[in-house]
N, C-alpha and C positions, 0 to 999 in steps of 0.2 A: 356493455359494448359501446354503450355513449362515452365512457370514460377512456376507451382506448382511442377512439376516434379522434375525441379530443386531445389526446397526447403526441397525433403521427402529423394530425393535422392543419390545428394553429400554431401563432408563433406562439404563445406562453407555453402552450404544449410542449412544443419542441425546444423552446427556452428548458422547459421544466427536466425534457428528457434529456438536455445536452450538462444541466448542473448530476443528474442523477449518478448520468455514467462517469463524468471528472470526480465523482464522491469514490466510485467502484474503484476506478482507473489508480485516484491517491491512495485509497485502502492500501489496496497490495502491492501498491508502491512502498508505502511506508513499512509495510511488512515484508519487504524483502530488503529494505536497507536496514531496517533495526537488526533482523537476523542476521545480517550478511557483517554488521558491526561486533553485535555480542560475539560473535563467533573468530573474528580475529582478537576482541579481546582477548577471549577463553583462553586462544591460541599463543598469544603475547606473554599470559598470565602462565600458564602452561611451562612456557618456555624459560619465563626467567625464575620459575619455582624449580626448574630442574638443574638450573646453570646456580642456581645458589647452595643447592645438595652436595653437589660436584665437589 
């Protein structure tokens, strides 16, 4: 309980809990622009494997 206290209520605390959440916040950032790119690849790749068939 002392270890939460310490996290809501000094500044390293809240220093500590404001890097924690920018860790969480960039995660799933970076996981939604990685997928959100491989996936116009795919779809790029996709498109000009079909337009070469043709």
């Amino acid at each position: 309980m002392k270890a939460w206290s310490d996290l809501v209520t000094t500044d390293y605390g809240l220093m500590s809990l404001a890097v924690i959440l920018f860790i969480v916040f960039m995660s799933v950032w970076f996981a939604r622009f990685f997928k959100r790119h491989m996936d116009e690849d795919a779809a790029k790749a996709e498109s000009t494997d079909q337009s070469a068939t043709k």
